[in-house]
N, C-alpha and C positions, 0 to 999 in steps of 0.2 A: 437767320443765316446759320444759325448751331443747328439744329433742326434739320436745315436741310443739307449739311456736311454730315451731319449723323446717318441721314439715311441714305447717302454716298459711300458710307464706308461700310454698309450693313451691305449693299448689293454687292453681287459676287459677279464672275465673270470679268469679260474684257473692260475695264471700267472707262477707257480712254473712246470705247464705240458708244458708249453711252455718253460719256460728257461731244462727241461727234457729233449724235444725233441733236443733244439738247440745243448746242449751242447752231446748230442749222434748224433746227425746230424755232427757234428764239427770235433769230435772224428775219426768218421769212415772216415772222410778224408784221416788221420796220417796213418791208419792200412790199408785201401785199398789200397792209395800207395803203403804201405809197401808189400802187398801181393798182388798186381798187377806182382808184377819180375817174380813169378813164371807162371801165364800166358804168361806173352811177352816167357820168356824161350820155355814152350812148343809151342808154336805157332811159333815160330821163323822166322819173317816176317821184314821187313822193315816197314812196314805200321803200326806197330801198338809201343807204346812205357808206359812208368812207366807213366809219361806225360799226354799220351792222356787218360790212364784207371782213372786220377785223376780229366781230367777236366771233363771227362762221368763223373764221379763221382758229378761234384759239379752239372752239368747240372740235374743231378735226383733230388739232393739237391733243388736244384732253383724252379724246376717241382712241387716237392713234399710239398715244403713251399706256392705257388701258390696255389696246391689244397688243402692244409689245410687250407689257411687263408679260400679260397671260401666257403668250405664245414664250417668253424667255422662261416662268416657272414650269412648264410640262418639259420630261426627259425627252432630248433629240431624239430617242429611238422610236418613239412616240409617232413622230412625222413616216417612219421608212413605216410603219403599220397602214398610217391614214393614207399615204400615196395613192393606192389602187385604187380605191373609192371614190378619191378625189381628180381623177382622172377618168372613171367614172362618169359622174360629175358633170366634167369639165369638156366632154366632147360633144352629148347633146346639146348643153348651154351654147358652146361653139355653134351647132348649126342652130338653133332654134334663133340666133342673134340675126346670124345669114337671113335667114329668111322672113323674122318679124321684129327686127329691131327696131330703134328708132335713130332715124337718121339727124345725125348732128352736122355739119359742111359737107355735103353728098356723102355721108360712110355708115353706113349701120352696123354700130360698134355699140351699143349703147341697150343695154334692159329698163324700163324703168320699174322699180318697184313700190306696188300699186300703194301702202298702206303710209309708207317713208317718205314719197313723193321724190326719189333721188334715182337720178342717172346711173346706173352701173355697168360698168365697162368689163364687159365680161372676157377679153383678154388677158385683163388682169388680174383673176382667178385662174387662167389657163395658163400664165407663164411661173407663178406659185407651182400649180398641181404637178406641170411637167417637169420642172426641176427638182423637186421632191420625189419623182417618180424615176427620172434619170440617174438623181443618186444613189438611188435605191436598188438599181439595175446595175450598175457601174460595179457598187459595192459585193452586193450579191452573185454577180456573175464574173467578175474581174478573172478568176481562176478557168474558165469553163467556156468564154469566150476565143473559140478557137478555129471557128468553122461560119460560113454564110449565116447559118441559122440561129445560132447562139449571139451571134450578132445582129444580126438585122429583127429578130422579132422584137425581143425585149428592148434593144438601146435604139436600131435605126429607125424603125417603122411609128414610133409614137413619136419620136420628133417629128417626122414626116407631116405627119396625121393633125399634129397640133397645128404648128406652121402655116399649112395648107389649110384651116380652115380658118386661120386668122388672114392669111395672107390676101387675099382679093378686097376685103376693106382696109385694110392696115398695114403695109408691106414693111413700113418701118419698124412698128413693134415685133411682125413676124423674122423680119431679118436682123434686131437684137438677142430676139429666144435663139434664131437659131446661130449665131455666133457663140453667144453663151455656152450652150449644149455641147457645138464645136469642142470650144475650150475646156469642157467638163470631159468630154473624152478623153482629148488630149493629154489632160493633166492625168486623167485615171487610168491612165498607162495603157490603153487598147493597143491595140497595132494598128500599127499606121496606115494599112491599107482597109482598115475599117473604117477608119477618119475619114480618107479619103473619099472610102467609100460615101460616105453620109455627103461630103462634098461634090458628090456626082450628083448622087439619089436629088440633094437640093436645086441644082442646075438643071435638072431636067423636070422637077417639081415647078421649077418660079418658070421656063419655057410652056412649059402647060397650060399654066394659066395667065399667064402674057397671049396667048396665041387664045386659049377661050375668053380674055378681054374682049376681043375683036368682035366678038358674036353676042356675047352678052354684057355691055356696056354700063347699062344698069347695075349690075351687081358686081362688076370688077370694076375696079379705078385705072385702068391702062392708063387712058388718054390723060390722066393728074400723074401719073408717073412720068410719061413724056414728058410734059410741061414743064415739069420741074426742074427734070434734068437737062432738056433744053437750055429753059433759062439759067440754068448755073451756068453752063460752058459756051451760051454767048451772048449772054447780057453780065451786065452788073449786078444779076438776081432779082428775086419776085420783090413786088414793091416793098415788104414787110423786111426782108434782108437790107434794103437800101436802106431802110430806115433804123433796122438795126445798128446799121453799120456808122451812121450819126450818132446815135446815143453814143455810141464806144469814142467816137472821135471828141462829141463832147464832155464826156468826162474826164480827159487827158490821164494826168499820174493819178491825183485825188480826187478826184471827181467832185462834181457841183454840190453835193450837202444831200442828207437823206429830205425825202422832199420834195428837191425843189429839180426835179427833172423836169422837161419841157417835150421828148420823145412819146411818154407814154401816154401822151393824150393823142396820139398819132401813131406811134406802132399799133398796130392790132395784135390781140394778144398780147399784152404786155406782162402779164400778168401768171399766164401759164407757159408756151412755149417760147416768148421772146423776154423771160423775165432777167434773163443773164447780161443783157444788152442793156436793165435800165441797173442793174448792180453796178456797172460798168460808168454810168453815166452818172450815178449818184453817189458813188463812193471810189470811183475811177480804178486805175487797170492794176493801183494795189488792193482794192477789196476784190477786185474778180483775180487776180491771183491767190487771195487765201482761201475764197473758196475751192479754188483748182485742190489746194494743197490737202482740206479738209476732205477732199474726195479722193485722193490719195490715200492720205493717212489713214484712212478706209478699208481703202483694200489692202496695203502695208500690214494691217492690225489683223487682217485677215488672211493672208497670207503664211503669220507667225500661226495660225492656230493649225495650219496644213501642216507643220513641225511638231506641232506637241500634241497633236490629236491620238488616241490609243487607238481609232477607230475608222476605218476606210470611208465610212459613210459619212460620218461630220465632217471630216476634213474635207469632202469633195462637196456636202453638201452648203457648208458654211460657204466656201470659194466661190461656187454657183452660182449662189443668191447677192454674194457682193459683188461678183463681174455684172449680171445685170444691172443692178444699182448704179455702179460706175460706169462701166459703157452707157450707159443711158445718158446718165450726167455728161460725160464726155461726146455727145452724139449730140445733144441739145446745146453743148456751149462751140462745138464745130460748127452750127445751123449757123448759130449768129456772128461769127466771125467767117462764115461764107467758105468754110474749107468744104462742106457737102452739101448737096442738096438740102431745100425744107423739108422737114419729117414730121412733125405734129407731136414730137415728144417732147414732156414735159421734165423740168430742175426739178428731180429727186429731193424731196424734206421741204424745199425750196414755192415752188409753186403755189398757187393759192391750191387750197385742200380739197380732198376730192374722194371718191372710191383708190384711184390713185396712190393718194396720200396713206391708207392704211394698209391698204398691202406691202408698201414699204415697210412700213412698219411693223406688220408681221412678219414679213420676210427678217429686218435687224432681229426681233424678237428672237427668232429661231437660230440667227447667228449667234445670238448673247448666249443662247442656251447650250450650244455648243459650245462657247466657250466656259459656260458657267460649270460642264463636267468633266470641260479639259481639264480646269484650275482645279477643283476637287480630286479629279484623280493622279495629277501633279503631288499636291499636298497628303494626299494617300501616301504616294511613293516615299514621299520625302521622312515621312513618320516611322515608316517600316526601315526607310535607310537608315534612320535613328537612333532606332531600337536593335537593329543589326550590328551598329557601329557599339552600344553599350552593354550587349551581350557578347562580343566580342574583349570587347574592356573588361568584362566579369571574368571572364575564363583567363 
């Protein structure tokens, strides 16, 4: 235990987003077990057990704290260099997914990598790339953004572009990035009729291809978009919603005991996008209110660095990557309390582990890192204020 407060108080940075992550890292141990049963059930294998879904589980864990620490040790300015490249990157990947990916519930979202044997969701490199490249635009152009073009190449047009080619398998993640970005303008002071603008550009983006739904069915999910939204506004919701909506009721204030839920061997997905529904049920509506709060306290802590940041770019880029994180979170625990349609996103930190799971965690990394040269250039200031206060005293 001394050991490892020792090396608690050696990490720099926001110390309070790190003890966030850990203890959502820690957590989803308890609830993935838990909702591990209902996989081994349907699967019903020798090969696979509660067991082995837990120690996958820590092994993402382990992965995942690896590439945060990496990503929190390299200077944030580091990322505004990598952006173009990885956006780069991140467009062919985009279409080469479109057109040979592998389909997981009718959506070809998914690469497999041949040597790893693992799913990779190559959205999830594309909404990393674009946000690091949006801040980098925001930053760099903020002075100079004054006219159509200065705006729309640099900051409108590669939202557009990313969006748009996640959009026809994925509308849900495409319409997180592009609220995100929204709010990355917004906050980085654009003019308002640029925002706007980006809010036209996107409404006549998602009518495009709503309307090339119709023709190519295959390759855009129109008709699961209907369906969905159908069913939200006149039924009780898709069966998985109804289901959710028991676990919640059965785990009243405290809920039934880690465990011993009786939902997740009948919610589908329990596990990834319905896993807030058995928190709910197994440690009741005051464990899924602290998680609310922990995902709060998130973007709160994130927020304080838009204040003390010396630099246009962290402060817009650390915000960035936290309003995804939390809109996401907040989007997934809206599913299952039936305030929105179903989305197929997944409880950030939370979740059983995944490609998912480390991009998160790259994305904190990169937050930590920003904060780790906020506090340094803090404690800079502070030294000089110091030394000014007792050369002053000299004289």
């Amino acid at each position: 235990m001394h050991a490892v407060l020792h090396a608690y108080d050696k990490l720099k940075g926001d110390r309070i987003v790190w003890l966030i992550v850990t203890l959502l890292s820690l957590f989803s141990l308890l609830i993935v077990y838990s909702t591990s049963t209902s996989v081994v059930y349907k699967m019903n294998t020798d090969t696979t057990s509660t067991e082995w879904y837990l120690i996958r589980q820590m092994m993402f864990i382990a992965a995942g704290f690896v590439l945060m620490y990496t990503a929190y040790r390299l200077h944030y300015m580091i990322y505004a260099k990598l952006a173009p490249f990885l956006m780069i990157i991140a467009v062919p990947l985009l279409i080469y997914t479109a057109l040979f990916g592998v389909e997981v519930n009718d959506a070809a979202r998914w690469v497999k990598i041949p040597i790893l044997d693992i799913s990779f969701q190559t959205s999830d490199f594309a909404k990393l790339a674009l946000i690091l490249y949006l801040a980098r635009s925001l930053a760099m152009k903020q002075e100079y953004i004054k006219d159509f073009k200065n705006a729309f190449i640099p900051v409108i047009a590669p939202v557009l572009l990313i969006c748009g080619l996640i959009l026809p398998s994925n509308l849900s993640t495409a319409a997180l990035l592009f609220v995100t970005c929204f709010l990355m303008m917004f906050i980085g002071r654009i003019a308002l009729k640029y925002v706007l603008l980006l809010l036209l550009a996107g409404a006549i983006l998602f009518s495009a291809v709503f309307v090339a739904g119709k023709f190519f069915p295959e390759h855009i999910r129109t008709e699961t978009w209907i369906s969905r939204v159908d069913e939200f506004l006149h039924s009780d919701g898709e069966y998985q919603v109804q289901q959710s909506k028991i676990a919640i009721a059965n785990g009243g204030i405290l809920g039934v005991g880690p465990g011993n839920s009786t939902q997740r061997n009948i919610l589908p997905y329990a596990y990834a996008d319905f896993i807030y529904s058995i928190i709910c049920e197994e440690y009741g509506m005051l464990g899924g209110f602290i998680i609310l709060i922990f995902y709060l306290w998130l973007l709160f802590r994130s927020i304080s660095l838009v204040t003390k940041s010396p630099k246009t770019f962290g402060a817009i880029l650390a915000l960035g990557l936290t309003l995804n994180i939390v809109i996401q979170a907040f989007a997934n625990i809206a599913v299952s309390v039936q305030l929105v349609p179903a989305t197929g996103l997944t409880l950030p930190l939370i979740s059983m582990g995944g490609t998912s799971y480390l991009f998160t965690c790259i994305s904190l990394g990169i937050i930590l890192s920003v904060s780790r040269f906020v506090e340094e250039a803090f404690q800079e200031k502070r030294k000089l204020d110091q030394l000014n206060v007792t050369d002053e005293g000299g004289h």
